[in-house]
C-alpha atoms as a printed R data frame, in Angstrom:
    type eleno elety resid chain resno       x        y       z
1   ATOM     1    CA   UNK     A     1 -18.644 -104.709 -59.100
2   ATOM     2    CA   UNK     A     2 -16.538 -106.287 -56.318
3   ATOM     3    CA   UNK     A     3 -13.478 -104.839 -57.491
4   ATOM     4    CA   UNK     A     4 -15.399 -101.002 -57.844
5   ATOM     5    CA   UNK     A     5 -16.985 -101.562 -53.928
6   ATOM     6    CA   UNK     A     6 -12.943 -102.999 -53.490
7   ATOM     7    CA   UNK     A     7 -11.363  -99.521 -53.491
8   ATOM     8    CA   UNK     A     8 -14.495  -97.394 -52.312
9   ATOM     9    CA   UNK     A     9 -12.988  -97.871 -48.998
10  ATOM    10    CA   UNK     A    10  -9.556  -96.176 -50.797
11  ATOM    11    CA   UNK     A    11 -12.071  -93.233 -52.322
12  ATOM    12    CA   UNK     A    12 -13.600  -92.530 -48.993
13  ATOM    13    CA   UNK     A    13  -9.918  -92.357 -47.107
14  ATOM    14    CA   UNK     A    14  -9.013  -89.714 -49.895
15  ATOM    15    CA   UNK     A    15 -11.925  -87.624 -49.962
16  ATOM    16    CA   UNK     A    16 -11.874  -87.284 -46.003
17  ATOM    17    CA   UNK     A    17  -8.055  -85.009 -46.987
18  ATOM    18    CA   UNK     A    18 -10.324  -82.644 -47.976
19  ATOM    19    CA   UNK     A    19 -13.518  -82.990 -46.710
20  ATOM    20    CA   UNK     A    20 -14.663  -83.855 -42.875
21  ATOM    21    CA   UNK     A    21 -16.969  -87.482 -42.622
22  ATOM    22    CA   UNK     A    22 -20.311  -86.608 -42.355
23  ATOM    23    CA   UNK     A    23 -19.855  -83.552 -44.899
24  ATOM    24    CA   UNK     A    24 -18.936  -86.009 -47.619
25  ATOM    25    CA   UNK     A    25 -21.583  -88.313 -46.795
26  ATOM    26    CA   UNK     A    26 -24.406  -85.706 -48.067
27  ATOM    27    CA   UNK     A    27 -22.131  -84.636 -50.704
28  ATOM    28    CA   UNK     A    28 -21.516  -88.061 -51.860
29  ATOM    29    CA   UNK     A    29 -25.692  -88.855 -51.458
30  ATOM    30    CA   UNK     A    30 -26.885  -85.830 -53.191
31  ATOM    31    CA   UNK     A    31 -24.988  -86.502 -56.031
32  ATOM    32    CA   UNK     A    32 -25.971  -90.472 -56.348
33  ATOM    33    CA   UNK     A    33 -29.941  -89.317 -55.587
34  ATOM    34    CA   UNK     A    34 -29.850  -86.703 -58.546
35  ATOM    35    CA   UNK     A    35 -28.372  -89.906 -60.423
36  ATOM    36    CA   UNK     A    36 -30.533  -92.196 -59.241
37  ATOM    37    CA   UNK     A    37 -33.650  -89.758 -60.269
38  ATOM    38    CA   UNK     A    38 -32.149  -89.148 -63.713
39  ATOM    39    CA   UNK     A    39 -31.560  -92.687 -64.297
40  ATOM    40    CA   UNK     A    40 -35.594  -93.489 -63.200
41  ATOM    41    CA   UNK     A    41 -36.694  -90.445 -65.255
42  ATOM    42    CA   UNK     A    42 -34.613  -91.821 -68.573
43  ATOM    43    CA   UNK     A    43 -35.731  -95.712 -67.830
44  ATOM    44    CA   UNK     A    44 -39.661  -94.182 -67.707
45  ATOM    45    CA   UNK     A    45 -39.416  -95.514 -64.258
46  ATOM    46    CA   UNK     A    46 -39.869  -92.454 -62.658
47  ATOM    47    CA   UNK     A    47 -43.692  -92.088 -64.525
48  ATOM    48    CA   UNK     A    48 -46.358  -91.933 -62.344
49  ATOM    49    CA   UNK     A    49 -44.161  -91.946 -59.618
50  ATOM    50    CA   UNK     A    50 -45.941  -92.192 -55.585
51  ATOM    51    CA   UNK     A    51 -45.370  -93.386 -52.604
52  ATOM    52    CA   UNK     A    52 -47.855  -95.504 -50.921
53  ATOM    53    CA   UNK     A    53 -49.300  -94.954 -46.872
54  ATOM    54    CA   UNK     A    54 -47.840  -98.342 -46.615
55  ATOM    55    CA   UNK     A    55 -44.608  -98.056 -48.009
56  ATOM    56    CA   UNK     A    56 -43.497  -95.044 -45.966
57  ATOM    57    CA   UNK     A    57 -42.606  -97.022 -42.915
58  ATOM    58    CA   UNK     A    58 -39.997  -99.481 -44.677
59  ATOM    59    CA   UNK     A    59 -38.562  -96.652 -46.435
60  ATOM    60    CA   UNK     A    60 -37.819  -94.948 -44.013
61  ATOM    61    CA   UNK     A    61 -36.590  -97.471 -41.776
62  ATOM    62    CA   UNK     A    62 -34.476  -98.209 -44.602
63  ATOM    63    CA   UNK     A    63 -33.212  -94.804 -44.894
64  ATOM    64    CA   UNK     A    64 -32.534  -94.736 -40.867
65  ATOM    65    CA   UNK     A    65 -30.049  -97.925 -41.248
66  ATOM    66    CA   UNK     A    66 -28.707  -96.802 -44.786
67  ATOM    67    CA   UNK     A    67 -27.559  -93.167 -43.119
68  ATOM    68    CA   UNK     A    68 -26.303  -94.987 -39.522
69  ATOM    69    CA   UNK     A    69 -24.068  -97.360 -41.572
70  ATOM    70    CA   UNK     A    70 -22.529  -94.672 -44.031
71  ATOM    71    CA   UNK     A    71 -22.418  -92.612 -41.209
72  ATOM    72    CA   UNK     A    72 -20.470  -95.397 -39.047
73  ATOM    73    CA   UNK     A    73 -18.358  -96.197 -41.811
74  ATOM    74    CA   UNK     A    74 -16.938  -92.280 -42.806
75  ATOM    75    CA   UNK     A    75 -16.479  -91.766 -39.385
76  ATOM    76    CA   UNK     A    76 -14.836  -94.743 -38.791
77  ATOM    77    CA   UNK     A    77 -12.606  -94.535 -41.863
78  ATOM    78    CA   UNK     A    78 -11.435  -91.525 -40.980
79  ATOM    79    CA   UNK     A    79 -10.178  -93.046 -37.838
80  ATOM    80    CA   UNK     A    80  -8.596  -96.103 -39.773
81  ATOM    81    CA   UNK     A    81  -6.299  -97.174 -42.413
82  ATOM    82    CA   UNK     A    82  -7.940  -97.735 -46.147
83  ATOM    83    CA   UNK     A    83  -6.505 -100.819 -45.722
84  ATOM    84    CA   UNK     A    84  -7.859 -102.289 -42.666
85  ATOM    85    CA   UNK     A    85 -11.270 -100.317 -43.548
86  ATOM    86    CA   UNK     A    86 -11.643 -102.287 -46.444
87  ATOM    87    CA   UNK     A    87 -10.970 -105.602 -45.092
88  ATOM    88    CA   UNK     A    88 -13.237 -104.978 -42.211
89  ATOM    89    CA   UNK     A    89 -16.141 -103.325 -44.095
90  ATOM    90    CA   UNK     A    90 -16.051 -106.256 -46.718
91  ATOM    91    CA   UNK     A    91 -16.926 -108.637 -43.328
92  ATOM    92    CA   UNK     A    92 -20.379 -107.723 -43.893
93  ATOM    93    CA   UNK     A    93 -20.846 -110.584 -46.429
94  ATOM    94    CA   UNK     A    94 -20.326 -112.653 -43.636
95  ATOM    95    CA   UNK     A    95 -22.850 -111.191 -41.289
96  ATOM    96    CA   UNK     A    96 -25.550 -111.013 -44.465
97  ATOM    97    CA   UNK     A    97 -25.023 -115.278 -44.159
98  ATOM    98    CA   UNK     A    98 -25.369 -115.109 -40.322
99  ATOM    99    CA   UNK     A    99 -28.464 -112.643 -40.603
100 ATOM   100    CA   UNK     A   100 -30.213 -114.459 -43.121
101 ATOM   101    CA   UNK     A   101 -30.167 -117.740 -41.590
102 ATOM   102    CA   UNK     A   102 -32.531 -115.937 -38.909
103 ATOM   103    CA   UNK     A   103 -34.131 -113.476 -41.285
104 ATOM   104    CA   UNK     A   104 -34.939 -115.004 -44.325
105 ATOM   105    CA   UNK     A   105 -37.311 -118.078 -44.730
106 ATOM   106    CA   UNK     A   106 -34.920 -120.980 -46.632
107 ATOM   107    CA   UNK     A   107 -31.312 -119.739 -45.915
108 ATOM   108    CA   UNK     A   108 -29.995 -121.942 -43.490
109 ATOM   109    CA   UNK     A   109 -26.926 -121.614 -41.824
110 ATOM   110    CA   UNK     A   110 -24.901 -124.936 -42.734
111 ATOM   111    CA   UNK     A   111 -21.910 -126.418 -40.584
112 ATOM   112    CA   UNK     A   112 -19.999 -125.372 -43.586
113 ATOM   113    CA   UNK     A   113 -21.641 -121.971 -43.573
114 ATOM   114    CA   UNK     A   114 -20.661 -121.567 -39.965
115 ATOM   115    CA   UNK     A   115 -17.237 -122.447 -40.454
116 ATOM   116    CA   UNK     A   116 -16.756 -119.737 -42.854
117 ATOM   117    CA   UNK     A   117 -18.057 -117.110 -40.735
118 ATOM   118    CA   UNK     A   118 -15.517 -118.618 -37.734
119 ATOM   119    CA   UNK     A   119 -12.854 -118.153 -40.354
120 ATOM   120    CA   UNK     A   120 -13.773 -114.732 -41.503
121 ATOM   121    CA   UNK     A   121 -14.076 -113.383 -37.502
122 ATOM   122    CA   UNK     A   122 -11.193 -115.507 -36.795
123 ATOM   123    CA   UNK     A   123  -9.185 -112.991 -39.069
124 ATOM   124    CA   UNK     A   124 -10.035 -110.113 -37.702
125 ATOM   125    CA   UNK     A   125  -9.702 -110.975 -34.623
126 ATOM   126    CA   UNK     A   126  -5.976 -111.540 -35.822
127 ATOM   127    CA   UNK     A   127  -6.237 -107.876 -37.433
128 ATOM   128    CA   UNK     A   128  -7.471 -106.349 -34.281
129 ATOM   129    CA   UNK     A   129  -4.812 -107.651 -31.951
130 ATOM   130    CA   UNK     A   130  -1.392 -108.407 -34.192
131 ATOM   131    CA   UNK     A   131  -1.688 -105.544 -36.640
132 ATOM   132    CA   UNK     A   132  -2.273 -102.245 -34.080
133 ATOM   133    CA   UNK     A   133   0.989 -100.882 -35.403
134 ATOM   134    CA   UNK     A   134   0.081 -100.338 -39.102
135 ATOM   135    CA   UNK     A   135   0.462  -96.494 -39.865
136 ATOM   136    CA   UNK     A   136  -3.124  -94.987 -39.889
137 ATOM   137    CA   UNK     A   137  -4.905  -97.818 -37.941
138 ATOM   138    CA   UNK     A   138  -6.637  -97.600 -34.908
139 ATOM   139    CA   UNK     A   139  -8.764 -100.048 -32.599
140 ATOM   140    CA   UNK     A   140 -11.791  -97.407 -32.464
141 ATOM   141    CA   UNK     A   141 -11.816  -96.628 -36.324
142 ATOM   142    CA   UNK     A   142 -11.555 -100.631 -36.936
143 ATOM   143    CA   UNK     A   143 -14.774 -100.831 -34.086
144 ATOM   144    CA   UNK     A   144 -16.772  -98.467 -36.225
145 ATOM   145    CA   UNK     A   145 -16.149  -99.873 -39.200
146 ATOM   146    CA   UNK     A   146 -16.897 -103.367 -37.832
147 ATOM   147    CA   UNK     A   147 -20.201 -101.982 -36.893
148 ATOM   148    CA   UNK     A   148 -20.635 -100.044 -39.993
149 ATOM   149    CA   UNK     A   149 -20.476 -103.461 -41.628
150 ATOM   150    CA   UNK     A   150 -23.274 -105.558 -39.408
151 ATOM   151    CA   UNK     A   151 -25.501 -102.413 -40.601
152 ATOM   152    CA   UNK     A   152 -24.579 -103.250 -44.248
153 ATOM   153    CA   UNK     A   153 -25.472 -106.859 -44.030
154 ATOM   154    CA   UNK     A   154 -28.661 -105.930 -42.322
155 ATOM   155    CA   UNK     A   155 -29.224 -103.076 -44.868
156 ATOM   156    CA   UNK     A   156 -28.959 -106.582 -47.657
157 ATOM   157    CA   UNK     A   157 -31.140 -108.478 -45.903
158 ATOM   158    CA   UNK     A   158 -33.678 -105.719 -45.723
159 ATOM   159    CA   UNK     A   159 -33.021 -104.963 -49.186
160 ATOM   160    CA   UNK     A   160 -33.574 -108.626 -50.485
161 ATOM   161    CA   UNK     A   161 -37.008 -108.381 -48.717
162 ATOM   162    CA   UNK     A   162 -38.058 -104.628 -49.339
163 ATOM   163    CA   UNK     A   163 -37.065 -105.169 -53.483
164 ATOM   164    CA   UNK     A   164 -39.701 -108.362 -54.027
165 ATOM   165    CA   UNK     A   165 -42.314 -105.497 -53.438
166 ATOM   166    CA   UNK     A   166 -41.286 -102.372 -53.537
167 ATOM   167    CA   UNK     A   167 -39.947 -100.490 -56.615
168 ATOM   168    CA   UNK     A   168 -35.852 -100.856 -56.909
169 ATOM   169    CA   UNK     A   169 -36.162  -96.634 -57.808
170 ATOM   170    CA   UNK     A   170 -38.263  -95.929 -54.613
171 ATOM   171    CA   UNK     A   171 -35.910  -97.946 -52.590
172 ATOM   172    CA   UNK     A   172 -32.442  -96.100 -54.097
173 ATOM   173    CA   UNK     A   173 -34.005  -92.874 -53.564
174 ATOM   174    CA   UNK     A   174 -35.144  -93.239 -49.856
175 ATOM   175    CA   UNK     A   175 -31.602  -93.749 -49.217
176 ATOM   176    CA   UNK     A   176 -30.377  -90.557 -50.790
177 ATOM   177    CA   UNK     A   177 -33.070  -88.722 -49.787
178 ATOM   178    CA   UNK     A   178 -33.031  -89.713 -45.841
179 ATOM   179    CA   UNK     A   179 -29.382  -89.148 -45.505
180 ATOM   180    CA   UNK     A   180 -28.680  -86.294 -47.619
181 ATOM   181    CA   UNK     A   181 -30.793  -83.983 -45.222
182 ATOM   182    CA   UNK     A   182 -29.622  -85.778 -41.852
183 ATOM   183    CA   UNK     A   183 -25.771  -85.722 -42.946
184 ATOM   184    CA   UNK     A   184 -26.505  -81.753 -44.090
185 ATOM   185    CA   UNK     A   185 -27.737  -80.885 -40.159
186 ATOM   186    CA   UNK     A   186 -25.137  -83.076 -38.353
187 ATOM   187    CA   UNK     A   187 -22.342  -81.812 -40.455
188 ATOM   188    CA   UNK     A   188 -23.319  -77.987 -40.109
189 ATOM   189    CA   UNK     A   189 -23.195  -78.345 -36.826
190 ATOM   190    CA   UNK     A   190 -20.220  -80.688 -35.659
191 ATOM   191    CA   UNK     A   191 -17.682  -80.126 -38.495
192 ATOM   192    CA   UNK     A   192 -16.565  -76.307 -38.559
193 ATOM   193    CA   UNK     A   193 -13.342  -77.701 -40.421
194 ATOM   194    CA   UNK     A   194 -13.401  -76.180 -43.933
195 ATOM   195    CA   UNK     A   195 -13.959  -78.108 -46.903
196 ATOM   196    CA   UNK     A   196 -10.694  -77.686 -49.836
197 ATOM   197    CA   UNK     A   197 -12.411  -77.838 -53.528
198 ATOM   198    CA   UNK     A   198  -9.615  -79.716 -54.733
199 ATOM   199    CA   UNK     A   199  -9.501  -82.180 -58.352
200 ATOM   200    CA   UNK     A   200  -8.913  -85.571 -55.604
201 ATOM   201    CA   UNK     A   201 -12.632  -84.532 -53.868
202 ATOM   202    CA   UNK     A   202 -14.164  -84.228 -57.104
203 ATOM   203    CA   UNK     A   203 -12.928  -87.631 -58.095
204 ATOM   204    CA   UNK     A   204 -13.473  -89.159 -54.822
205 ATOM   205    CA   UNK     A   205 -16.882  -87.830 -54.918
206 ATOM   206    CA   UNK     A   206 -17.673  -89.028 -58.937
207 ATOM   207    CA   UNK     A   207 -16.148  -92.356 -57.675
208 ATOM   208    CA   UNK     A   208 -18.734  -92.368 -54.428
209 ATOM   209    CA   UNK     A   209 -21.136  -91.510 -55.591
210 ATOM   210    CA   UNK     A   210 -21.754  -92.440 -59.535
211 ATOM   211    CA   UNK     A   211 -20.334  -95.411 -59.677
212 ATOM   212    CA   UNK     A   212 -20.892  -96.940 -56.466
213 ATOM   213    CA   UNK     A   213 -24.207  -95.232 -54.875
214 ATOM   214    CA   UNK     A   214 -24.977  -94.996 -58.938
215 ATOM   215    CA   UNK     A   215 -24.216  -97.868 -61.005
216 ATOM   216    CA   UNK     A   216 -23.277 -100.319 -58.130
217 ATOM   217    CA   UNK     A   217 -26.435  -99.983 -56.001
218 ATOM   218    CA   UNK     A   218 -29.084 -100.227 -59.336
219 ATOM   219    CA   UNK     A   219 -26.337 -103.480 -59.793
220 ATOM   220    CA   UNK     A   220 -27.147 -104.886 -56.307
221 ATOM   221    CA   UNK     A   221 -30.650 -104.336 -56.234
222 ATOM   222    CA   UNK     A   222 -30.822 -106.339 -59.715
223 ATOM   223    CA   UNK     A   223 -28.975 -109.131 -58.134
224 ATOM   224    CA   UNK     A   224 -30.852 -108.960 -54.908
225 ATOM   225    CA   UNK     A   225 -34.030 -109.983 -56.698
226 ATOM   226    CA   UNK     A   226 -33.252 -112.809 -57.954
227 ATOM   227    CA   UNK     A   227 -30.429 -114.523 -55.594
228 ATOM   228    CA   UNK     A   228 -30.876 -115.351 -52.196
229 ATOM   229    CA   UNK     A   229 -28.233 -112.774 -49.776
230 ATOM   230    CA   UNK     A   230 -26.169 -115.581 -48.991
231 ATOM   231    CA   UNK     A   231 -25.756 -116.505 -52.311
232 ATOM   232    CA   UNK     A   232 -24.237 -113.269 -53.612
233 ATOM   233    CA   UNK     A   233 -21.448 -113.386 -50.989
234 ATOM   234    CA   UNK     A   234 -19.551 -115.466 -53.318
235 ATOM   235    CA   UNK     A   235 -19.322 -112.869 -55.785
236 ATOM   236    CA   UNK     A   236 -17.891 -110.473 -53.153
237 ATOM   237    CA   UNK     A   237 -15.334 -113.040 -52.222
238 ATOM   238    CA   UNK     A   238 -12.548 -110.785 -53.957
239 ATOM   239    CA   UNK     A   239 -13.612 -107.397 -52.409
240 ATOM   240    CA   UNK     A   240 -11.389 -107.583 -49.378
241 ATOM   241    CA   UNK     A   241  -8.440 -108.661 -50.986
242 ATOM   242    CA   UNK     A   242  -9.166 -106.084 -54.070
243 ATOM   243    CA   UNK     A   243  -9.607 -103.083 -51.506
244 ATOM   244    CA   UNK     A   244  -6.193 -104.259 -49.686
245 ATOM   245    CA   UNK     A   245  -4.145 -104.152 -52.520
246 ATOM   246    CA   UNK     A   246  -5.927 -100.761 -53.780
247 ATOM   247    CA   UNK     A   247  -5.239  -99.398 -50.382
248 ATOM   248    CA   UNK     A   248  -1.247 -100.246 -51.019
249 ATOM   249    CA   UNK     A   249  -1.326  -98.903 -54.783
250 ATOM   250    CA   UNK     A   250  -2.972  -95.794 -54.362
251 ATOM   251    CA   UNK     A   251  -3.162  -94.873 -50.543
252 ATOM   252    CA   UNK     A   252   0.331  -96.084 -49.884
253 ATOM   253    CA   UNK     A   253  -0.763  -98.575 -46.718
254 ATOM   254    CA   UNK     A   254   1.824 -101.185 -45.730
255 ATOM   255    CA   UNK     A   255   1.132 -104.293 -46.915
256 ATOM   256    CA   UNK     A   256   1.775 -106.075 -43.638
257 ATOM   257    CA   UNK     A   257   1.528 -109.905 -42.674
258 ATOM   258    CA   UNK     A   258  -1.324 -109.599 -40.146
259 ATOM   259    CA   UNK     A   259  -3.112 -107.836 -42.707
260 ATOM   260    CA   UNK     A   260  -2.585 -110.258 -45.998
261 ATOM   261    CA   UNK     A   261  -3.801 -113.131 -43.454
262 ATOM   262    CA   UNK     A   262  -6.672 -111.288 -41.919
263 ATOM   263    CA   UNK     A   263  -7.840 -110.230 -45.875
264 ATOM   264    CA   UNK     A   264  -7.340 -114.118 -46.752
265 ATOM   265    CA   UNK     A   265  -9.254 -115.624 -44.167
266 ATOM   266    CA   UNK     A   266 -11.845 -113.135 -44.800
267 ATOM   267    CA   UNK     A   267 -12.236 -114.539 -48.458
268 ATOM   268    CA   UNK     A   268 -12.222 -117.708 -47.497
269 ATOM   269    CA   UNK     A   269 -14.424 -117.353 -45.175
270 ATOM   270    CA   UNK     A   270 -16.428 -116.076 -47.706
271 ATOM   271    CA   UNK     A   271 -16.127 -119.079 -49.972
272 ATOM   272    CA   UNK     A   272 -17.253 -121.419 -47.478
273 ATOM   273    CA   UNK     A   273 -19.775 -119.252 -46.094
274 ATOM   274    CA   UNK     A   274 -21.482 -118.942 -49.267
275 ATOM   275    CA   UNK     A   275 -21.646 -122.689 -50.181
């Protein structure tokens, strides 16, 4: 799973050649929540299926955060390298051990844990200022995506609680079905650009949107149930450094020194972090 969430980042960054952000956001959603429902209707999941007057608020507060933080992150892609995107998106692990020490009863924030997360910020800080020349990156698209990410580990967090009493199907489909409509209005009316039906959007959308808002999410909600947030980040550890070297493979990004030591600090951040 970390290596398909690796090169999502790489997906995204080819997609947006033929499609504007926001545009393949509900493209991308509406294709995981028809997924998502088939996959609940074949499981018998989907029998008897309601929603609850009490579980309307948390679903749609998760929706609200799932469709800011996809939002923040196409935007802020587009803006970006694949490269850098991926190494700074793949911070949120980081942030999920800072959040939970606050947010969920138990996981403390060790010295050791702390020194991770100084080690994981300490590289991007290093990305931020020593790697400005790498072809495709920018400070603001880097900014978003940084934010993008403290949304993510929020969104985990929120998840780890919401899935101990709420349906997993119910959860996966308030995403999809929050941010389909709200990416459908803000794209028809602040990207005129045309979209090109091309073979690499199809793909970048079956990557998107089957196999990560698919198969990874129903993954991640499995995991979240029974592991603490904190505890997962350890299996992430090789997501930056998988999406870097995707990024140089298939996008063609430089492979340059500031960003090999901001993607390695990152993971080791990670490994400390989640001890």
């Amino acid at each position: 799973m970390s290596l398909f969430w690796g090169g999502n980042t790489v997906a995204i960054k080819l997609g947006l050649l033929d499609a504007p952000p926001l545009r393949l956001a509900w493209m991308r959603f509406l294709l995981s929540g028809l997924l998502i429902a088939l996959w609940g209707w074949s499981t018998g999941r989907m029998a008897g299926f309601a929603i609850a007057r009490h579980e309307w608020w948390p679903l749609s507060v998760l929706g609200v955060i799932f469709t800011a933080q996809i939002g923040l992150m196409n935007v802020g892609t587009s803006l970006t390298s694949a490269a850098h995107g991926s190494v700074v998106l793949n911070l949120y692990a980081v942030h999920t051990v800072v959040l939970a020490h606050f947010l969920i009863p138990g996981d403390r924030l060790t010295p050791r844990r702390l020194a991770g997360a100084l080690v994981a910020y300490g590289g991007i800080v290093l990305l931020f200022a020593g790697d400005r020349g790498s072809a495709g990156a920018s400070l603001l698209g880097d900014a978003l995506v940084f934010a993008s990410a403290f949304l993510l580990a929020e969104r985990q967090v929120y998840l780890a609680r919401a899935v101990q009493r709420l349906d997993p199907v119910k959860l996966l489909l308030a995403q999809a079905t929050v941010a389909t409509p709200l990416f459908l209005v803000l794209s028809a009316g602040l990207e005129p650009e045309p979209t090109r039906w091309t073979l690499r959007l199809g793909l970048s959308l079956a990557y998107q949107g089957a196999l990560i808002a698919g198969f990874c999410f129903v993954i991640n909600l499995w995991l979240l149930r029974r592991y603490r947030p904190s505890a997962l980040a350890a299996l992430f550890l090789t997501q930056p450094i998988f999406g870097v070297f995707v990024a140089t493979l298939v996008a063609g990004d430089p492979l340059t020194v500031q960003l090999l030591v901001a993607c390695l600090a990152v993971a080791a951040g990670l490994g400390l972090s989640s001890r």
